[in-house]
DOFIVO-604226 format. One record per atom (N, C-alpha, C): atom name; x, y, z; residue number from 1; residue in three letters. Coordinates in Angstrom, 3 decimals, decimal comma. Layout:
+-------+----------+----------+----------+-------+------+
: koldo :     east :    north :       up : pakol : sepa :
+-------+----------+----------+----------+-------+------+
:    CA :        X :        Y :        Z :   NUM :  ALA :
...
+-------+----------+----------+----------+-------+------+
***
This chain:
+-------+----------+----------+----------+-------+------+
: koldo :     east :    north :       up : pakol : sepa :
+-------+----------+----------+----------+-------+------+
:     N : -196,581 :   61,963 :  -37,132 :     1 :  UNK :
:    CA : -195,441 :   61,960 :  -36,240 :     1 :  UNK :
:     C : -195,372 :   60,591 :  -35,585 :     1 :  UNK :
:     N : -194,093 :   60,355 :  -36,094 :     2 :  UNK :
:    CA : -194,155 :   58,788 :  -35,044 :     2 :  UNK :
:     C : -193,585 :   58,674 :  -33,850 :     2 :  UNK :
:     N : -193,845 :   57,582 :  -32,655 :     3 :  UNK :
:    CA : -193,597 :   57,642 :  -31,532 :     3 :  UNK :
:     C : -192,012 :   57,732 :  -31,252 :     3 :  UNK :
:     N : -191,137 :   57,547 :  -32,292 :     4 :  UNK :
:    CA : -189,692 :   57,671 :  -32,290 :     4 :  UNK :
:     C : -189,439 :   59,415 :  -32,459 :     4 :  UNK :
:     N : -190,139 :   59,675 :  -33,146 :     5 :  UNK :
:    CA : -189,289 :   61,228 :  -33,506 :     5 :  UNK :
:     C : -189,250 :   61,824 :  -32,321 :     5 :  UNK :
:     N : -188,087 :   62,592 :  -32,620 :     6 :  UNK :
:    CA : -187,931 :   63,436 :  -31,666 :     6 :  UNK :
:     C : -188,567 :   64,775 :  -31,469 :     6 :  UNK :
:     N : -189,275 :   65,456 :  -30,451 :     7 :  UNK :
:    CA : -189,732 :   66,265 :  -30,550 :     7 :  UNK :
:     C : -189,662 :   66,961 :  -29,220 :     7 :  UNK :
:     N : -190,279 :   68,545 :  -28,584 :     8 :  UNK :
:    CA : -190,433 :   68,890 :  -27,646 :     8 :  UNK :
:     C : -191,461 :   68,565 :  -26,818 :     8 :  UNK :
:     N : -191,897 :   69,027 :  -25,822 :     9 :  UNK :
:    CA : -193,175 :   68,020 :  -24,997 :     9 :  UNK :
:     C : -194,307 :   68,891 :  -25,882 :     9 :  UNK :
:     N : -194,179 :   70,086 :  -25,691 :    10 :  UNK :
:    CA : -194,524 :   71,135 :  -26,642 :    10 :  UNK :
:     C : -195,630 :   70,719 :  -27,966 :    10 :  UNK :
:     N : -194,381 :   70,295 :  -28,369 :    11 :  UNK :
:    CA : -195,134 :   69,666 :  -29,877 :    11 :  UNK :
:     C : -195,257 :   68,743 :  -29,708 :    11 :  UNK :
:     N : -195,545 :   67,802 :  -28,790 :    12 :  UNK :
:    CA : -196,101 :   66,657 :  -28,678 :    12 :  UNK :
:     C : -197,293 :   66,930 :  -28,390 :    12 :  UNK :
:     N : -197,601 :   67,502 :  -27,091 :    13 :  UNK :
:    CA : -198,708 :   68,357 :  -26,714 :    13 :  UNK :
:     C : -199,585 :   68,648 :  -27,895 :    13 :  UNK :
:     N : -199,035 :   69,501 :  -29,127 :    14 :  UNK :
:    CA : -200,180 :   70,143 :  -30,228 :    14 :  UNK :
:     C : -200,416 :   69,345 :  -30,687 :    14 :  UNK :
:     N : -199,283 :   68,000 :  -31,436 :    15 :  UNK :
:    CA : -199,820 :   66,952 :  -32,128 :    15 :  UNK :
:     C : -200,778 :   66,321 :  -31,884 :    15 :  UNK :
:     N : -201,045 :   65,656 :  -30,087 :    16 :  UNK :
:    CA : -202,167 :   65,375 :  -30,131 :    16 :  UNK :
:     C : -203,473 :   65,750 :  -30,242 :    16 :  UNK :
:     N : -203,359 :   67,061 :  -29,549 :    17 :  UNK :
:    CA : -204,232 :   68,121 :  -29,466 :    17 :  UNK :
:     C : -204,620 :   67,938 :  -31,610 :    17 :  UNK :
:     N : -203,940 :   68,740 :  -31,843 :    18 :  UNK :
:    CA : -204,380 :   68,492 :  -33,698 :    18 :  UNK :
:     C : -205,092 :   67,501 :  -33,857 :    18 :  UNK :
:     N : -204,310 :   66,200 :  -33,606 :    19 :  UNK :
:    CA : -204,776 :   64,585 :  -33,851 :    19 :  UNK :
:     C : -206,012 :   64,232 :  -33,191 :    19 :  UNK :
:     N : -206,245 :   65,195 :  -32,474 :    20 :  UNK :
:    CA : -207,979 :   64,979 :  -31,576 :    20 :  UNK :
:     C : -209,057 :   65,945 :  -32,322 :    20 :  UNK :
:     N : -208,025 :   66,791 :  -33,165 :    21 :  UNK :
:    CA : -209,387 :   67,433 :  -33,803 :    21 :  UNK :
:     C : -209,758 :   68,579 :  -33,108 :    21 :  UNK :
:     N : -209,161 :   68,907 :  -32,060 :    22 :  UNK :
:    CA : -209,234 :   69,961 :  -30,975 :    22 :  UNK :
:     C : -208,752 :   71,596 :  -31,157 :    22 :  UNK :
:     N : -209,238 :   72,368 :  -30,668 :    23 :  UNK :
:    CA : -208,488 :   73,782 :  -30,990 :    23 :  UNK :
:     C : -207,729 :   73,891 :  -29,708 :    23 :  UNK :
:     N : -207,097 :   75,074 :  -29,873 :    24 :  UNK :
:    CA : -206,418 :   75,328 :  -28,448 :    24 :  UNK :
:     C : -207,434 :   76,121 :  -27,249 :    24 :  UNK :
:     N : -208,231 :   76,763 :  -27,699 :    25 :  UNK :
:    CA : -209,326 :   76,744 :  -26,647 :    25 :  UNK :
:     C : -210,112 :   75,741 :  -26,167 :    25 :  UNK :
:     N : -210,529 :   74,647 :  -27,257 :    26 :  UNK :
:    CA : -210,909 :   73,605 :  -26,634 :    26 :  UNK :
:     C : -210,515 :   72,479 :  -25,776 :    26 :  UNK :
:     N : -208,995 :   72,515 :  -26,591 :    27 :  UNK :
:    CA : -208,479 :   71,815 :  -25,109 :    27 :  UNK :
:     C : -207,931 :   72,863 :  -23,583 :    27 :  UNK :
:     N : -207,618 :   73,871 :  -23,673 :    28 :  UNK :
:    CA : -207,893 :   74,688 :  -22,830 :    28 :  UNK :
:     C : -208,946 :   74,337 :  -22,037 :    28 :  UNK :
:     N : -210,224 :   74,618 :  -22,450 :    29 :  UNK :
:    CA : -210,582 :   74,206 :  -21,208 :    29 :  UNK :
:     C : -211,387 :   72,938 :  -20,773 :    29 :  UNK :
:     N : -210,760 :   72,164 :  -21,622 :    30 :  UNK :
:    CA : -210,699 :   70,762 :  -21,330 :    30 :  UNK :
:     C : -210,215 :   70,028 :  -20,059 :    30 :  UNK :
:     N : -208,565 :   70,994 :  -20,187 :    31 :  UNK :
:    CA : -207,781 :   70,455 :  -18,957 :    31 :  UNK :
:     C : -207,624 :   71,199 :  -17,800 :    31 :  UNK :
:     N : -207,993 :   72,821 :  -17,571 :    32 :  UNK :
:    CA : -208,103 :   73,788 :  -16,986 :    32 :  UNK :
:     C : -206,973 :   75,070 :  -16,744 :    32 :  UNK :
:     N : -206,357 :   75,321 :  -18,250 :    33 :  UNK :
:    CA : -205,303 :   75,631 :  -18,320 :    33 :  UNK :
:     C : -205,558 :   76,793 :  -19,439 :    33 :  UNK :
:     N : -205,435 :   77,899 :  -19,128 :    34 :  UNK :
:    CA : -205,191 :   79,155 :  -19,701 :    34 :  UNK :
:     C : -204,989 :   79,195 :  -21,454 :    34 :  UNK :
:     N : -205,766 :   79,054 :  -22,346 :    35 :  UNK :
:    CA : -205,180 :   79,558 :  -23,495 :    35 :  UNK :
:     C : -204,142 :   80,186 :  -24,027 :    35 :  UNK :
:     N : -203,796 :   81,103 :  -23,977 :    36 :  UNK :
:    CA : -202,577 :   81,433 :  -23,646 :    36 :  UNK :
:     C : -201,071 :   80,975 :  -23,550 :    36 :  UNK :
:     N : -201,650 :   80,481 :  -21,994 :    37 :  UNK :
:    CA : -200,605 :   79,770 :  -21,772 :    37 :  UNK :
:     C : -200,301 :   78,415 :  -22,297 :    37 :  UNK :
:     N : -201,146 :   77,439 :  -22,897 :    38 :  UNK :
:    CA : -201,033 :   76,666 :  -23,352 :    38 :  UNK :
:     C : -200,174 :   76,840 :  -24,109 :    38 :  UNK :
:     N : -200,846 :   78,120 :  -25,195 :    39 :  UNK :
:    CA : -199,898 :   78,117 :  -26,630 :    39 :  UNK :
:     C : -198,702 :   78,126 :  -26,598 :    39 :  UNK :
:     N : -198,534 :   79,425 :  -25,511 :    40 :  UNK :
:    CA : -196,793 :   78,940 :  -24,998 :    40 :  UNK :
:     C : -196,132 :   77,922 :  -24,748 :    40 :  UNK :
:     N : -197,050 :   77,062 :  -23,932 :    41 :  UNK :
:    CA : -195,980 :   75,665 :  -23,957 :    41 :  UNK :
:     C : -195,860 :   74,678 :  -24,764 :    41 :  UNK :
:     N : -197,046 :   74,944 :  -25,991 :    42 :  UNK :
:    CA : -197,035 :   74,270 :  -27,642 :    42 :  UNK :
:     C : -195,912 :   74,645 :  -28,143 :    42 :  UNK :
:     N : -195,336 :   76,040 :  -28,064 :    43 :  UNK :
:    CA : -194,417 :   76,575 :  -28,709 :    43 :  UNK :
:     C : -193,005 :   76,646 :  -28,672 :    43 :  UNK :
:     N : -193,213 :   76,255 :  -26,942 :    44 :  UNK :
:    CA : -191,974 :   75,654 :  -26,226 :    44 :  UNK :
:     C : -191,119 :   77,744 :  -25,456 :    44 :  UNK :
:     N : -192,032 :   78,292 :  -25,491 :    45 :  UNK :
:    CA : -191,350 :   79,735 :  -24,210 :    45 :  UNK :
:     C : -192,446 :   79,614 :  -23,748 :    45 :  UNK :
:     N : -192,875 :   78,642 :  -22,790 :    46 :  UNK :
:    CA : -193,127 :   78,283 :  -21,518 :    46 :  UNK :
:     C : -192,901 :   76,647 :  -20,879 :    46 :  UNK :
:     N : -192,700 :   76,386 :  -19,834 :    47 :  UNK :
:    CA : -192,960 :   75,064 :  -18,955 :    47 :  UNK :
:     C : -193,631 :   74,755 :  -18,519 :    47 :  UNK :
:     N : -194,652 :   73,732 :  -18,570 :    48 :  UNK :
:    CA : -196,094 :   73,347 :  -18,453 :    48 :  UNK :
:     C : -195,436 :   72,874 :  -16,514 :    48 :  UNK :
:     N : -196,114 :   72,518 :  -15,207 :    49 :  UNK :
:    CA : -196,160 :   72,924 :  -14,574 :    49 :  UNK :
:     C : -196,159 :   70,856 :  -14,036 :    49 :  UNK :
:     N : -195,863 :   70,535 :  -13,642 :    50 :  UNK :
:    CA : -196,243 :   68,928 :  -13,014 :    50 :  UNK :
:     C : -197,863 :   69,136 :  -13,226 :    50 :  UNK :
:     N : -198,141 :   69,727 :  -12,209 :    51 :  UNK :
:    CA : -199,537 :   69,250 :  -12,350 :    51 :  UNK :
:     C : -200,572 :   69,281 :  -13,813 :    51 :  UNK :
:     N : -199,983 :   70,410 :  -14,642 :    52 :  UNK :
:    CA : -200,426 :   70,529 :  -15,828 :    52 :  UNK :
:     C : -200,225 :   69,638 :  -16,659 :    52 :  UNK :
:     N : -198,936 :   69,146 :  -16,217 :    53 :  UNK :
:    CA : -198,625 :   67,536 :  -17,580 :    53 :  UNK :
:     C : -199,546 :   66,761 :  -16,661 :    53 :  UNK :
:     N : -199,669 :   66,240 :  -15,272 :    54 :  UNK :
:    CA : -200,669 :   65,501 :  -15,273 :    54 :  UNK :
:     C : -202,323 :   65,557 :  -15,850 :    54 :  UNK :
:     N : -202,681 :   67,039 :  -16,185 :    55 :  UNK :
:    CA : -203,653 :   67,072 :  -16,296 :    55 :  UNK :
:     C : -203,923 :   66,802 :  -18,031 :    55 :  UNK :
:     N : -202,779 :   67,184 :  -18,755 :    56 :  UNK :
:    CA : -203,041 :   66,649 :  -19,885 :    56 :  UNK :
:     C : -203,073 :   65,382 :  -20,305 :    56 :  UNK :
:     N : -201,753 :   64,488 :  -19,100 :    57 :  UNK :
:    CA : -201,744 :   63,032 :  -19,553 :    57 :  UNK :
:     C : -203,793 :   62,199 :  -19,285 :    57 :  UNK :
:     N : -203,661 :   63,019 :  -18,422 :    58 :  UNK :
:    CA : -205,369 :   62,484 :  -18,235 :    58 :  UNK :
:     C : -206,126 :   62,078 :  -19,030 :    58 :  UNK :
:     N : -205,910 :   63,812 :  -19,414 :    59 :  UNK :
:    CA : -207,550 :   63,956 :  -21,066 :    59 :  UNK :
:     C : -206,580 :   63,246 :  -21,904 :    59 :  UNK :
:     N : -205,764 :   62,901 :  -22,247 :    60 :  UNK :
:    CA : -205,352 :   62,160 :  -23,505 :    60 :  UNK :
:     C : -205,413 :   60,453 :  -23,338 :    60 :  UNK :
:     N : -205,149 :   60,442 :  -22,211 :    61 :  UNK :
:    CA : -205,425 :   58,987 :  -21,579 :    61 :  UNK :
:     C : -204,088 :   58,662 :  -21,898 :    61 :  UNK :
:     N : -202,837 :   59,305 :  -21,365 :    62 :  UNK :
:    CA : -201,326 :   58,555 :  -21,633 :    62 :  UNK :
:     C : -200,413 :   58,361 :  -20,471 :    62 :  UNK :
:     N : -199,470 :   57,885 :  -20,349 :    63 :  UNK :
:    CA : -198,996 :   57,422 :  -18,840 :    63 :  UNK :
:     C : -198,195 :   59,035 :  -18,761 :    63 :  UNK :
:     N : -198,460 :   59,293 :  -17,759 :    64 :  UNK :
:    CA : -197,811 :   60,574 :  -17,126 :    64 :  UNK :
:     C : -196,646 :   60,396 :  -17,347 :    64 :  UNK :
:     N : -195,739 :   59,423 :  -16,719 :    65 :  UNK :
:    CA : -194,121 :   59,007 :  -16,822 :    65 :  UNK :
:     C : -193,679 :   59,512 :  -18,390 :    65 :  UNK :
:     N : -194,462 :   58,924 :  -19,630 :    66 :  UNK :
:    CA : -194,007 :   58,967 :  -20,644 :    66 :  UNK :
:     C : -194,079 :   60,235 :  -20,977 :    66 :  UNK :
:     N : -194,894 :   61,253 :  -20,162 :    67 :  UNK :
:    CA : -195,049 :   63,252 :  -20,893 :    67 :  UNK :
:     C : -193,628 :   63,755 :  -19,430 :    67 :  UNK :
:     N : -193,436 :   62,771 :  -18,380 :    68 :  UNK :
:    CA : -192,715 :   63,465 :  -17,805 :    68 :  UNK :
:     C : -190,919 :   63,251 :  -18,296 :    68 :  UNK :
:     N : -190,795 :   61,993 :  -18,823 :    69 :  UNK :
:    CA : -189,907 :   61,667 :  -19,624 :    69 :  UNK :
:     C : -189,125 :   63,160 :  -20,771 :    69 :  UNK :
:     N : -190,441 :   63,221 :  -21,548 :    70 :  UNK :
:    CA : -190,489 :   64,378 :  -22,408 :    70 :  UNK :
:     C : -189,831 :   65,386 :  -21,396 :    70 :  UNK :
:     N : -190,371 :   66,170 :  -20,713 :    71 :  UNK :
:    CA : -190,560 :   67,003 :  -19,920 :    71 :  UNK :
:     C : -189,208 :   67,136 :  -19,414 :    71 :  UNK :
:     N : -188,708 :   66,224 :  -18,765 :    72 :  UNK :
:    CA : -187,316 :   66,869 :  -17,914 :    72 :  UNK :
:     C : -186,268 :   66,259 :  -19,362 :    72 :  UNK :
:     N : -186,286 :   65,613 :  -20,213 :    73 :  UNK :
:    CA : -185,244 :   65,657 :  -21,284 :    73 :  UNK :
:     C : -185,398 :   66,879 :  -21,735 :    73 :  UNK :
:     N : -186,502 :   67,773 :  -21,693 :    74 :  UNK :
:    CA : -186,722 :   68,798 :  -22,469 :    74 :  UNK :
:     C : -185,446 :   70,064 :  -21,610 :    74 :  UNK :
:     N : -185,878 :   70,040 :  -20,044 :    75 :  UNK :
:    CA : -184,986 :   70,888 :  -19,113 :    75 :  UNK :
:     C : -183,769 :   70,242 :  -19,103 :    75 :  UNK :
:     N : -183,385 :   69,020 :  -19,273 :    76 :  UNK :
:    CA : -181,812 :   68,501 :  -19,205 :    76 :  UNK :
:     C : -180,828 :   69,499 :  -20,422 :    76 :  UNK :
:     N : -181,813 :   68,930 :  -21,899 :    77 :  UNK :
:    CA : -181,245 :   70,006 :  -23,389 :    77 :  UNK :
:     C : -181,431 :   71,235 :  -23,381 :    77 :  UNK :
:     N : -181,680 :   71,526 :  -22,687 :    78 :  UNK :
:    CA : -181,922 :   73,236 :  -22,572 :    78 :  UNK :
:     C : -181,129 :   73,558 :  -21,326 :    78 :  UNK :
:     N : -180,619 :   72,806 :  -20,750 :    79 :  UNK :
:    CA : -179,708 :   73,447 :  -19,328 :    79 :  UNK :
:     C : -178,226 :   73,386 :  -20,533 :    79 :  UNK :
:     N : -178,048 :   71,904 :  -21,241 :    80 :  UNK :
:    CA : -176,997 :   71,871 :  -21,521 :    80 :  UNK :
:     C : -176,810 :   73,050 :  -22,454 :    80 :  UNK :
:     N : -177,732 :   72,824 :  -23,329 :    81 :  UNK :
:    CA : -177,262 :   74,420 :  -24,604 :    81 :  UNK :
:     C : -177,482 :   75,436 :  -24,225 :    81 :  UNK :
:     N : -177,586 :   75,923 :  -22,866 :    82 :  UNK :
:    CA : -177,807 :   77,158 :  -22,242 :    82 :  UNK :
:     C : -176,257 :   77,036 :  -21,611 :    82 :  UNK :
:     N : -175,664 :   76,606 :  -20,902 :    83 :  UNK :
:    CA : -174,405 :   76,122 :  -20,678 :    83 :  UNK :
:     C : -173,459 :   75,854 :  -21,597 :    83 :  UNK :
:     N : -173,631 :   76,137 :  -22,540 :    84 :  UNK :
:    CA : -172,643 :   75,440 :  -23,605 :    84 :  UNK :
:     C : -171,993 :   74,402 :  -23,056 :    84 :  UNK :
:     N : -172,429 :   73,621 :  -22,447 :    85 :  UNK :
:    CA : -171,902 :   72,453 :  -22,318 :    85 :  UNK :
:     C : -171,860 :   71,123 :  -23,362 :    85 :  UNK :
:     N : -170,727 :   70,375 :  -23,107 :    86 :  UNK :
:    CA : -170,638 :   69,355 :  -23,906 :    86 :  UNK :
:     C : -171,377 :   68,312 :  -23,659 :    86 :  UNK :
:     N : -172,140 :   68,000 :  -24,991 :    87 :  UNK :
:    CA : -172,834 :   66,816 :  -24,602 :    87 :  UNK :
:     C : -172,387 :   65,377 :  -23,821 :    87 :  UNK :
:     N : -171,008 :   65,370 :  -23,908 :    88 :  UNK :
:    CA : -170,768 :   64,030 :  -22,941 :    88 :  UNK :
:     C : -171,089 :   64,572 :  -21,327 :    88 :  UNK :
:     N : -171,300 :   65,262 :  -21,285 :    89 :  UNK :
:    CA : -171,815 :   65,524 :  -19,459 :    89 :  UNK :
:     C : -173,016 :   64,624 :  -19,115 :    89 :  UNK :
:     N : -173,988 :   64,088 :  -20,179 :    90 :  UNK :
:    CA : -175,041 :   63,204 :  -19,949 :    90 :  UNK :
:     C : -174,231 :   61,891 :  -19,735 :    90 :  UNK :
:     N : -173,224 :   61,410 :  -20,123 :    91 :  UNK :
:    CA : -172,562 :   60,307 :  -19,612 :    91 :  UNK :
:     C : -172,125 :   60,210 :  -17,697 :    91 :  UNK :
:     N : -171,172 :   61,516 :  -17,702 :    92 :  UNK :
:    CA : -170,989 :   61,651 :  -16,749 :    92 :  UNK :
:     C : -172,430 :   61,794 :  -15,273 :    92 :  UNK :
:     N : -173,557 :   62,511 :  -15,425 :    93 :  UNK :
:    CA : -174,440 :   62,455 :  -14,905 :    93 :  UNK :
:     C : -175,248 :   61,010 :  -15,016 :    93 :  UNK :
:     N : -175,060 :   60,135 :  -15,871 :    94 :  UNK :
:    CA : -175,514 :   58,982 :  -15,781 :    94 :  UNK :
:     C : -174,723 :   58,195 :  -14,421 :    94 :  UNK :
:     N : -173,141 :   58,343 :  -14,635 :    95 :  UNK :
:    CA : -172,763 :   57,399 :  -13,577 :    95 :  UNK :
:     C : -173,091 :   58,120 :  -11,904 :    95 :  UNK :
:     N : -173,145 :   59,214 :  -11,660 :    96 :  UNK :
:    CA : -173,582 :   59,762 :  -10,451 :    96 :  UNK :
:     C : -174,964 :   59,658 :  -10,272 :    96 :  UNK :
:     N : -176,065 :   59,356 :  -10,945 :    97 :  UNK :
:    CA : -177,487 :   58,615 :  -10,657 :    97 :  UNK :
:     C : -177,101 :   57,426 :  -10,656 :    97 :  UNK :
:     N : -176,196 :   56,687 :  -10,784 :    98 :  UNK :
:    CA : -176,032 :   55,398 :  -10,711 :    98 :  UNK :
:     C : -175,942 :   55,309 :   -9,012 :    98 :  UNK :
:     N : -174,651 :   56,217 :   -8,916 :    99 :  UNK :
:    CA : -174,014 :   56,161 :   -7,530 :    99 :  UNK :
:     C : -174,617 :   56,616 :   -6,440 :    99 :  UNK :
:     N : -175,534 :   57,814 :   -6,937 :   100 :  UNK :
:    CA : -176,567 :   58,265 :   -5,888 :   100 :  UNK :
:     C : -177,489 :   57,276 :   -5,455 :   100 :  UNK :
:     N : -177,989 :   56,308 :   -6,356 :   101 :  UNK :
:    CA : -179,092 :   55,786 :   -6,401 :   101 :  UNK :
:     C : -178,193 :   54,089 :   -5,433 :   101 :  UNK :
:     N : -177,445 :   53,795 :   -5,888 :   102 :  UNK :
:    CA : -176,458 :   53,043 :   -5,041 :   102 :  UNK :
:     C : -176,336 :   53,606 :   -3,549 :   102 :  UNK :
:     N : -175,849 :   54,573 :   -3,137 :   103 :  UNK :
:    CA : -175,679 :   55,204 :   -2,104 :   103 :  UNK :
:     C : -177,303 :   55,430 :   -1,328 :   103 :  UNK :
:     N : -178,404 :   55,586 :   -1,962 :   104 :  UNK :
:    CA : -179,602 :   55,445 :   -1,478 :   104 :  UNK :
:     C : -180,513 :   54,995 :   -1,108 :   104 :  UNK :
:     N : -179,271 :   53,549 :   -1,387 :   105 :  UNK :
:    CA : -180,405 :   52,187 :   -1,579 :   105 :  UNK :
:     C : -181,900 :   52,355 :   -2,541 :   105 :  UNK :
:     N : -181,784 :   52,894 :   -3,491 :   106 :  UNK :
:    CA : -182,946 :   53,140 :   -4,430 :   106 :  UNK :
:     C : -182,051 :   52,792 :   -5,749 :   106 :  UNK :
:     N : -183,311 :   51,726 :   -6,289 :   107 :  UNK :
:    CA : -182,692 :   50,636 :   -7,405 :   107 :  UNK :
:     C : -183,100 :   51,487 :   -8,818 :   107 :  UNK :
+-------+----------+----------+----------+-------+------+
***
């Protein structure tokens, strides 16, 4: 899998996990996170938790930003196709973080 494809945080999550050679119990309790529940959020019917993506960016040694990146694109595409909304609404929400962030003095 290359760093371009597109994927869920999910399966980003297993890939490395795989790519380490790891089972899902072993990284379970690697990072302190339920078996279980892991698998669910490998599978993508569950949402790994902030603190849980931090705890994986840890053991993997990757910048948090880049699993949180994943992470809320993951809740942005899933609000929209739960909404049947049209994908140009990501345009429109671009210029109101513009304006918010203008209006907030935050660059």
């Amino acid at each position: 899998m290359s760093p371009d494809t597109i994927t869920t945080l999910g399966e980003r999550i297993r890939h490395m996990r795989e790519s380490a050679k790891l089972s899902l119990r072993g990284l379970s309790e690697q990072v302190g996170i339920d078996m279980s529940l892991l698998g669910k959020i490998e599978r993508g019917e569950r949402q790994p938790t902030i603190e849980q993506i931090k705890w994986i960016a840890k053991y993997f040694k990757i910048d948090v930003k880049d699993m949180m990146k994943e992470y809320l694109s993951d809740q942005i595409a899933n609000r929209i196709i739960n909404e049947n909304a049209d994908i140009d609404i990501l345009k429109v929400a671009e210029g109101k973080i513009k304006y918010y962030r203008k209006s907030n003095g935050i660059s």
